[in-house]
C-alpha positions in Angstrom: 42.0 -26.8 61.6 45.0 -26.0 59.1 46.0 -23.2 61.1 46.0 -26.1 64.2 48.6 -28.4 62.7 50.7 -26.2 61.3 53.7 -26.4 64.0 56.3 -23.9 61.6 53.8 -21.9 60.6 53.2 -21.1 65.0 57.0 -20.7 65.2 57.1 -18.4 62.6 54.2 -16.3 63.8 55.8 -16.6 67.5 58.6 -14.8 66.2 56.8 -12.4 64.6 55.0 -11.3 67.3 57.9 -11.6 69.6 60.2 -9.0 67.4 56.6 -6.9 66.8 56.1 -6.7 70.6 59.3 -5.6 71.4 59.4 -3.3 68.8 56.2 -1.6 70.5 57.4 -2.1 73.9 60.8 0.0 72.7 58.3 2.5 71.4 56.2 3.2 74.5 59.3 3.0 76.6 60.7 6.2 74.7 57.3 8.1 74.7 55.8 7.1 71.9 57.8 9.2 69.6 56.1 11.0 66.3 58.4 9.8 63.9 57.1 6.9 61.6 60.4 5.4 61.3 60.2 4.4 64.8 57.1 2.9 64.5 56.5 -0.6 64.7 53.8 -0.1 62.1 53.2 2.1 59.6 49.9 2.1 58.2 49.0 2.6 54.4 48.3 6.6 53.5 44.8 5.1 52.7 43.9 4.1 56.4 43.0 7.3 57.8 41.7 6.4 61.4 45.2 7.1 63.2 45.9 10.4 61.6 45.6 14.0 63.4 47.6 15.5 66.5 45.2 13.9 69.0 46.9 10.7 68.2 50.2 11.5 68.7 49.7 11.7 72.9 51.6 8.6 74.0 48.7 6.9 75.2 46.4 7.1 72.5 49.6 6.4 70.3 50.4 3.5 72.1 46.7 1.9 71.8 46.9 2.6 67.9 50.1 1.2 67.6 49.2 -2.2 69.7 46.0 -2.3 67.3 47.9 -2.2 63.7 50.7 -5.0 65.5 47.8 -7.3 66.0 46.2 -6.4 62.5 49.7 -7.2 60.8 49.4 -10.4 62.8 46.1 -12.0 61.9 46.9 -10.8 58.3 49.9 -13.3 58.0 48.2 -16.0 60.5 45.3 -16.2 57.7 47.4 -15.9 55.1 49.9 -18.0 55.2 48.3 -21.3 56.1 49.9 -24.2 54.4 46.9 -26.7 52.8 44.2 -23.8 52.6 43.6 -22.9 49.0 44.0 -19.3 48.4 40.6 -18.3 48.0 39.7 -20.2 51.4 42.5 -18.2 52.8 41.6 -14.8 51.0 37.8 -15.3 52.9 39.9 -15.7 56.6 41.6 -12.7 56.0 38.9 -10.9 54.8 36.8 -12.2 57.9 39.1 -11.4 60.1 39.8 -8.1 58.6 36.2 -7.5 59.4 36.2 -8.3 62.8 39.4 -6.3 63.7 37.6 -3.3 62.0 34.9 -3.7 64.3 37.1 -3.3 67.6 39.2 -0.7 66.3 40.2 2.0 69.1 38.7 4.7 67.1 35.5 3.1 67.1 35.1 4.1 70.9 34.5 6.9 72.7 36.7 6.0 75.7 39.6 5.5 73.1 39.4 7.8 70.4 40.9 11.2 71.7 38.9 13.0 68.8 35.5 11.9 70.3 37.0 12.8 74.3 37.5 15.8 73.2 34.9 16.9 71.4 32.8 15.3 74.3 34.8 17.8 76.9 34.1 20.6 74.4 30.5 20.3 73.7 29.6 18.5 77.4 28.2 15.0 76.1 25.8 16.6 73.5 27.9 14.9 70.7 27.1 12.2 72.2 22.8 13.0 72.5 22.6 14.3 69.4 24.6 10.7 68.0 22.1 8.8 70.0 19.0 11.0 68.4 20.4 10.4 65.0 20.6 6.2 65.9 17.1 6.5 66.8 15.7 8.0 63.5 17.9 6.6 60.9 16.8 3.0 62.4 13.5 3.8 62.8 12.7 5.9 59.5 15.9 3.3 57.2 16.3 6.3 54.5 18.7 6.5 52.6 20.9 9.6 51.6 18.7 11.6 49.2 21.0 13.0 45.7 21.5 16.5 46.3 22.9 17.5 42.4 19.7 18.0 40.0 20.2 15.9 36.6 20.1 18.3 33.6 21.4 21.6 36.3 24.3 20.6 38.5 25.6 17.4 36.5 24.6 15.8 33.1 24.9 19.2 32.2 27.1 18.7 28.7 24.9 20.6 25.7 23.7 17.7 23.5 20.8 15.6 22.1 19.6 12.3 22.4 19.4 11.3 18.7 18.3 7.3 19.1 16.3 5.6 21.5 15.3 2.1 22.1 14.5 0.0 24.7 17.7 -0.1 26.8 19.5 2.9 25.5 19.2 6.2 24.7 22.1 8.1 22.6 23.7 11.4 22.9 25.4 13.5 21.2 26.8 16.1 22.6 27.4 19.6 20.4 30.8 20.5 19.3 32.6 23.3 20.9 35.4 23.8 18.7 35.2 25.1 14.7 36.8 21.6 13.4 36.8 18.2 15.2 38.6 15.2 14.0 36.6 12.7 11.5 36.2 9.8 14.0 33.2 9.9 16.4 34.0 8.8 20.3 31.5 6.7 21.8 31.6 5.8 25.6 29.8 2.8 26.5 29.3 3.2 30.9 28.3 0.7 33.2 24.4 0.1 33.9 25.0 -0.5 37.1 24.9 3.2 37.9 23.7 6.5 36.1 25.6 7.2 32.9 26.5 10.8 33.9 29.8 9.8 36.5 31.5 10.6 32.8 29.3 13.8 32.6 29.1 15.2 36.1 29.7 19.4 37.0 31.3 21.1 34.1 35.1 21.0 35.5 35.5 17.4 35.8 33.2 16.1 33.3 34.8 14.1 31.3 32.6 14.6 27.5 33.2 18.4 27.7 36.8 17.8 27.7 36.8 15.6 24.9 34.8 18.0 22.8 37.4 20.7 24.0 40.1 18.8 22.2 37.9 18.3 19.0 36.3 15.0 19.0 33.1 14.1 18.3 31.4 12.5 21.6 28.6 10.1 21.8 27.1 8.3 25.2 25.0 5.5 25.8 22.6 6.3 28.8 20.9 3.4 30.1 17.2 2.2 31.0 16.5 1.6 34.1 15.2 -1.4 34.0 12.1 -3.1 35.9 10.9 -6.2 36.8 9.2 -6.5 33.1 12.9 -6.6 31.6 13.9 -9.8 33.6 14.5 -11.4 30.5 16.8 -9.2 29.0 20.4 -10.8 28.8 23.7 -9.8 27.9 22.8 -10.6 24.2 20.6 -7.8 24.1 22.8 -5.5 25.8 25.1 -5.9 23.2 22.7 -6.4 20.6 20.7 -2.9 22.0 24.0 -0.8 23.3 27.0 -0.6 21.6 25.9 -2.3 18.5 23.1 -0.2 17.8 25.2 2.6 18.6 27.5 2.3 16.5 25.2 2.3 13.5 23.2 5.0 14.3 26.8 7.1 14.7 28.0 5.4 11.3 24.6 6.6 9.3 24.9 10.2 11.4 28.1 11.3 10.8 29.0 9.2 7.8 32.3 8.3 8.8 33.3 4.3 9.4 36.1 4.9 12.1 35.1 5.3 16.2 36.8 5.5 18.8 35.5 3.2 21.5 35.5 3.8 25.6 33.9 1.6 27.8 33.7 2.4 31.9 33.9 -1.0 34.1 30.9 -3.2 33.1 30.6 -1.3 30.1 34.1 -1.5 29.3 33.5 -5.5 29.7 30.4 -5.4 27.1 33.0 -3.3 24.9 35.5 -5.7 24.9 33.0 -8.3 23.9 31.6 -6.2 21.0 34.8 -5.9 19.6 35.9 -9.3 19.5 32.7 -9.7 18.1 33.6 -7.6 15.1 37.0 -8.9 14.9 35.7 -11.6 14.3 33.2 -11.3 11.8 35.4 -9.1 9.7 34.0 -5.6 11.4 36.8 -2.9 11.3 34.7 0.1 12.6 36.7 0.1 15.6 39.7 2.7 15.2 40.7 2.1 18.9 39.3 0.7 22.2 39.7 2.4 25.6 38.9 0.7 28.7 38.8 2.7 32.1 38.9 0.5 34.8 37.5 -2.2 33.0 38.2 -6.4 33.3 38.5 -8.6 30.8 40.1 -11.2 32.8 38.2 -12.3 36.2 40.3 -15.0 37.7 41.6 -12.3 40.2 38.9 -10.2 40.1 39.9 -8.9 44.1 38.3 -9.3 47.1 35.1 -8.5 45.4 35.4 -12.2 44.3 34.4 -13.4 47.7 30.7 -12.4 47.8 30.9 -14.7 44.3 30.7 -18.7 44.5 28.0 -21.1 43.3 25.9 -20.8 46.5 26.2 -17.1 46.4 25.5 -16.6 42.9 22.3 -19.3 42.9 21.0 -17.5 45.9 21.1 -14.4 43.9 19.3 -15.9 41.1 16.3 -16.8 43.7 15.8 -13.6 44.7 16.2 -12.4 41.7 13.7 -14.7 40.0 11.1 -13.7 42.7 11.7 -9.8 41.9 13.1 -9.5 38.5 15.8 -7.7 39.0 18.1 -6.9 41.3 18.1 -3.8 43.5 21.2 -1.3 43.8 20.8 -1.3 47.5 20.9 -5.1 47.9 24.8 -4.4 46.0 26.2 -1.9 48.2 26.6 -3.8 51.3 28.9 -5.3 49.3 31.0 -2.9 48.4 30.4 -1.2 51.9 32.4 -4.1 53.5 35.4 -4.3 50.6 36.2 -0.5 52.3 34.8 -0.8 55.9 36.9 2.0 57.3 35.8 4.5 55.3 32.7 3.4 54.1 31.1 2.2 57.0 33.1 2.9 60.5 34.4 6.3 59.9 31.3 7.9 59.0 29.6 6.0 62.3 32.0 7.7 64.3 31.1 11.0 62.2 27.8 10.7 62.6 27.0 9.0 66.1 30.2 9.9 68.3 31.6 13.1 67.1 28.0 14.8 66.7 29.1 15.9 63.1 26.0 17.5 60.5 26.0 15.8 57.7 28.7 17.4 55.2 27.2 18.6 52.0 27.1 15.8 49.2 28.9 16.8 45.9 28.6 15.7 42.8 30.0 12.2 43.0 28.6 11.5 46.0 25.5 12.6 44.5 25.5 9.8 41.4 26.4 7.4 44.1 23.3 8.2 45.6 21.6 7.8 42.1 21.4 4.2 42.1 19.7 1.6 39.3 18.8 -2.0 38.9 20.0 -5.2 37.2 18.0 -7.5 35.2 17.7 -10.6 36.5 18.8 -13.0 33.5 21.9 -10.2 32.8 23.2 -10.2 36.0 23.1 -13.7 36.1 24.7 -14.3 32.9 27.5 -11.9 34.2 28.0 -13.3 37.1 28.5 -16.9 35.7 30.3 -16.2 32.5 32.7 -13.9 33.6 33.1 -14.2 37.5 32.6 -17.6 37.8 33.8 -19.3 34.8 36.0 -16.8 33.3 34.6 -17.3 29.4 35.4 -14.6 28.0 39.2 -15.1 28.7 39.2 -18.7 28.3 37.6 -18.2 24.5 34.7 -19.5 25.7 32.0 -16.8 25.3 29.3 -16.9 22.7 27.8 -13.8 20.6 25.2 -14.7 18.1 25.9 -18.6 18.8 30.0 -18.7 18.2 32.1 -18.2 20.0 35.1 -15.1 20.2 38.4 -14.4 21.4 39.8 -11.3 22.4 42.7 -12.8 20.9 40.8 -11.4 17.4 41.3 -7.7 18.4 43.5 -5.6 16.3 42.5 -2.1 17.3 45.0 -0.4 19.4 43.9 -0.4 23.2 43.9 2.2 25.7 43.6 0.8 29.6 43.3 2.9 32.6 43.7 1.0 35.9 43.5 2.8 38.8 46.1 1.8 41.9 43.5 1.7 45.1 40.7 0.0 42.9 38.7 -2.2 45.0 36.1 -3.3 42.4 38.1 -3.8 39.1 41.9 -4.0 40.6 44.6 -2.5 38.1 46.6 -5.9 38.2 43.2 -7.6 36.7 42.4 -4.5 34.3 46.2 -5.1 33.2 45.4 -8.7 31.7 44.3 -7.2 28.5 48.1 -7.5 27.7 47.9 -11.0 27.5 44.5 -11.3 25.0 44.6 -7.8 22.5 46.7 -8.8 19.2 47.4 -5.4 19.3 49.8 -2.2 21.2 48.2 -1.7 24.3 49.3 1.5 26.5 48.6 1.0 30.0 48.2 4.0 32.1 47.8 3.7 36.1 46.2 6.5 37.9 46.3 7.3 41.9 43.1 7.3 43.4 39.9 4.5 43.5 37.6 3.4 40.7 35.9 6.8 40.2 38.1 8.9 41.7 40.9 7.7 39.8 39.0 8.2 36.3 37.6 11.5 37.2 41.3 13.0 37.2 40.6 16.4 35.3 43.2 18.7 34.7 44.3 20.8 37.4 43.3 18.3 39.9 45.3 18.5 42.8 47.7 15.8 43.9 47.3 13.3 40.8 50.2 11.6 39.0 49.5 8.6 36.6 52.2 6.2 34.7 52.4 5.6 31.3 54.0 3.1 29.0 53.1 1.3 26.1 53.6 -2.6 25.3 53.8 -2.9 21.6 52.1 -5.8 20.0 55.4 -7.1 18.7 57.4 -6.5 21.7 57.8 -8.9 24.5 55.1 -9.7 27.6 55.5 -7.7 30.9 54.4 -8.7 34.1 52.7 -5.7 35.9 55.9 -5.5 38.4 57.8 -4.8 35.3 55.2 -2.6 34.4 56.3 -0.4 36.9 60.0 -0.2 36.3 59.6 0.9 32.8 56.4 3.0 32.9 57.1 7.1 33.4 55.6 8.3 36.1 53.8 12.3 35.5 52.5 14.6 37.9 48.5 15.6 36.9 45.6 14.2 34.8 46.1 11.3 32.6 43.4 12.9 30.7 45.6 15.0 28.1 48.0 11.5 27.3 45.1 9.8 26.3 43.4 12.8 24.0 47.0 12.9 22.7 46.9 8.9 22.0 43.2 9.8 20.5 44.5 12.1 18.1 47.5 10.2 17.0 44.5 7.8 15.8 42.3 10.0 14.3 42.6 11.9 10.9 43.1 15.6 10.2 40.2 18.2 11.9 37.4 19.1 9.4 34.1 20.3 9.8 31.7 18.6 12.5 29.1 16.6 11.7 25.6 18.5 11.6 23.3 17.6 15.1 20.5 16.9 12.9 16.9 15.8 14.6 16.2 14.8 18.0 14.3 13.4 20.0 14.8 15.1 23.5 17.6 17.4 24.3 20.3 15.5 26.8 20.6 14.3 29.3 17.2 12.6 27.5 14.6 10.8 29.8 15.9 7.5 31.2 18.6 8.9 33.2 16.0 10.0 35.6 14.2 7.2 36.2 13.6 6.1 39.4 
């Protein structure tokens, strides 16, 4: 109805599509030409349905070309309604969005030249074998079985657990160099998967490195909980997971200083811990990291769609009826925020082009490795931070006060990540406006695990880095970008550098001591 009576906002998108058209009809005129600048669309490098030599015959060029136009099209006509607030207009485009996916050229075999010719090459069984493979993942509904065994192939870090209660278990891992420095590092992860994304094969995991460089490494690995641990709320997840942690590390090692990283949710629950302690006078915290974590949720993405009152209530029905809520009944979710690549291209992989499954690796692995969410936590979350935005208004509670990350004094560490589409880097950047501290910012290529699992030697990675002093004066993330240095590789060294510049001189490590289980421990595989 907006869109209706909007007579300027018609003639703008008239001319649009007047100059666009033109444009295309210029291209197909002079044979479709392979050169991007003549192009009347360019997609981003991350839409990967137009790409290979097959595309580039005039015809098929032509179709993709027609497709993007219209794309570009509905994008501004959603957009750009005047009177539609911008989360009403965020919802159009992703709708939209959706139903152009849906129709996309390479979605059919008469119009994807990849699928023609395999089709030609094979004589239709591509096509049998896709129909066989409809059949029996309708009728049998599995899901993709985790390939990587726990303890073998990933979580494979030497280590014990050395605490255990009813949420978490705690690991330390063993020191592989003669002196470490005096501070312990403790990563919090999120609960909503496995711990070991931090911990995965031995090249990229992420604990080995940090014992490499001479820290002492602690992890939280969480329970997965049942419909018996309904009642447990974000109180006890901070009351049972970092807290506890970090007294158990204080009595083990006998040092007071720890370095603190905390992975998406669990970099949330970090931040809320320490401006717990800030306030109450608690300076155990020698620094805070935060990898790919919000603070801030008033734009929390597109993942902010599948979040309003009725959403959220709903979720709290079901969830009251079961307990919890199941991993599976998430990624739908998250399926549809990266449809392409998620959902369509691996239909076209699987049904049209005839393709075996590939091999999972190790990340694809913990993603198949999925847990549950109590049902008062994931309540909690959702209203407090999603919905209502306490913790960044100064409206949260901890023990029945309320905190401010305003109270933090520890330096921070952020690592945003620049095609995030759970926890996007503009939103993970908003700790710049709350920390009373220097906050370095680094931004990573890649997505939310991708982009944190940037080992060294990892091909194709740059990151920038730059560091806003408490003192100095605001930046906007724009501004961000002019003054941060960008590097080529990990930004994995930058911050062991930053961890060090912390952290006193090396001395011996702290002794294991007793244990309970050796890691990865017992609640990691859970089912």
């Amino acid at each position: 109805m907006h869109f209706a009576t909007a007579p300027d906002l018609h003639v703008d998108l008239a001319k649009s599509a007047t100059e666009g058209w033109m444009e295309w009809l210029r291209y197909v005129s002079s044979g479709c030409p392979d050169d991007p600048d003549l192009q009347p669309v360019t997609p981003p490098k991350t839409d990967r349905r137009f790409t290979g030599p097959e595309w580039q015959y005039p015809s098929f060029a032509a179709a993709a070309q027609a497709f993007l136009l219209t794309e570009e099209l509905a994008e501004k006509a959603a957009r750009n309604v005047p009177g539609l607030a911008p989360s009403r207009q965020a919802s159009m485009a992703f709708l939209t969005r959706q139903i152009l996916d849906a129709v996309s050229p390479s979605n059919f075999p008469m119009t994807n030249p990849k699928v023609l010719a395999r089709t030609l090459q094979t004589g239709g069984a591509n096509i049998h074998h896709g129909l066989d493979r409809v059949v029996r993942d309708v009728t049998s509904g599995e899901q993709p079985a985790k390939t990587a065994k726990i303890g073998k192939d990933v979580a494979t870090a030497p280590g014990r657990v050395v605490y255990r209660n009813h949420l978490i278990e705690l690991i330390q891992y063993e020191p592989t160099t003669e002196q470490v420095h005096p501070e312990s590092v403790l990563i919090v992860p999120a609960w909503i998967m496995k711990y070991y994304i931090l911990d995965l094969s031995p090249g990229n995991s992420l604990v080995r490195y940090l014992t490499e460089q001479g820290f002492t490494v602690f992890m939280i690995s969480w329970r997965n909980p049942t419909a018996e641990d309904a009642h447990y709320g974000m109180q006890d997840y901070l009351d049972l997971g970092p807290r506890a942690a970090l007294d158990v590390i204080a009595d083990r090692t006998g040092m007071h200083s720890v370095h603190a990283a905390g992975y998406c949710l669990g970099g949330t629950l970090l931040s809320i811990a320490a401006a717990a302690m800030a306030r109450d006078g608690d300076n155990r915290l020698a620094s805070m990291t935060l990898l790919a974590a919000q603070t801030d949720f008033s734009e929390p993405g597109e993942l902010s769609l599948f979040i309003d009152e009725s959403q959220v209530s709903f979720l709290e029905d079901v969830m009251h009826a079961q307990g919890y809520l199941d991993a599976s009944q998430m990624m739908s979710a998250f399926q549809m925020l990266r449809s392409n690549d998620l959902v369509w291209s691996q239909m076209i992989h699987k049904y049209l082009l005839g393709d075996e499954d590939a091999p999972m690796n190790d990340l694809m692995s913990w993603n198949a490795d999925t847990t549950r969410l109590p049902a008062r936590m994931h309540s909690e979350y959702l209203r407090h931070m999603f919905l209502n935005n306490d913790l960044a208004a100064g409206r949260y509670h901890v023990d029945g006060h309320h905190i401010s990350l305003r109270d933090i004094r520890s330096p921070v560490f952020a690592v945003g990540t620049e095609t995030d589409h759970i926890a996007p880097w503009t939103s993970v950047f908003k700790i710049h406006n709350f920390a009373h501290a220097d906050v370095t910012f680094a931004l990573t290529n890649g997505g939310h695990n991708a982009g944190v699992l940037s080992e060294p030697g990892h091909r194709y990675r740059h990151y920038r880095l730059h560091t806003v002093r408490d003192q100095g004066k605001a930046l906007s993330p724009e501004d961000w970008m002019q003054a941060a240095q960008r590097e080529d590789g990990s930004w994995w060294p930058a911050w062991a550098a930053w961890l060090a510049d912390k952290s006193g001189p090396k001395g011996q490590p702290p002794k294991m001591g007793k244990a309970l289980d050796d890691a990865p421990g017992t609640y990691v595989f859970q089912e």
